[in-house]
C-alpha positions in Angstrom: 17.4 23.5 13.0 15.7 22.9 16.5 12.7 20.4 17.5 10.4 22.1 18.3 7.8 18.8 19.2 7.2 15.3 20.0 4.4 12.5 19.2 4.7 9.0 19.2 1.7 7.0 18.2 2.2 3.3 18.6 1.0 1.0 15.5 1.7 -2.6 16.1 5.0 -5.1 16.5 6.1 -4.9 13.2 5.7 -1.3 12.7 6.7 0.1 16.0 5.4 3.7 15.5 4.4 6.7 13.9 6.4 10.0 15.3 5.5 13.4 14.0 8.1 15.6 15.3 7.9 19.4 14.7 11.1 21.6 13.6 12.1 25.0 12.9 14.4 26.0 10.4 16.0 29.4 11.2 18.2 31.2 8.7 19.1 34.4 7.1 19.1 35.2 3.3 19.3 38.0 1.8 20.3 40.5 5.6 16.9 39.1 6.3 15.9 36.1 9.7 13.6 33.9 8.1 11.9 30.9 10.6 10.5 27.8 8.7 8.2 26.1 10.6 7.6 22.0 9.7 6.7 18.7 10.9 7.9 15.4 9.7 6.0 12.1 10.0 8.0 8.8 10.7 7.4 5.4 10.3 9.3 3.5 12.4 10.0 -0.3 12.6 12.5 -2.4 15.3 14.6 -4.9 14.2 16.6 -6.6 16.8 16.1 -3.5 19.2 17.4 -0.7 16.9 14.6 1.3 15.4 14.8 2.1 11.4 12.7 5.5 9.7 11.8 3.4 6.6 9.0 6.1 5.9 8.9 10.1 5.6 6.2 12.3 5.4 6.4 16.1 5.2 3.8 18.6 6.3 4.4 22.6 6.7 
């Protein structure tokens, strides 16, 4: 699995941000490479200065 991408959107002070970050899955199944391309969407919120994913959202 690699990142392939980034974005951090800021929201407010409770919810500290959204973050889509891109991946790609490599593999092989079957004496074949298969890539799987994907993005993930965080929600993020800080408590006491450590940020918490308390929301996941996937998009291919």
């Amino acid at each position: 699995m690699t990142v392939t991408a980034v974005e951090v959107h800021p929201i407010d002070e409770t919810h500290c941000c959204l973050a889509h970050v891109g991946w790609n899955s490599k593999f092989e199944k079957d004496g074949r490479h298969v890539e799987v391309p994907f993005t993930n969407t965080y929600l993020l919120e800080q408590n006491d200065g450590k940020l918490k994913a308390f929301w996941l959202d996937h998009w291919r």
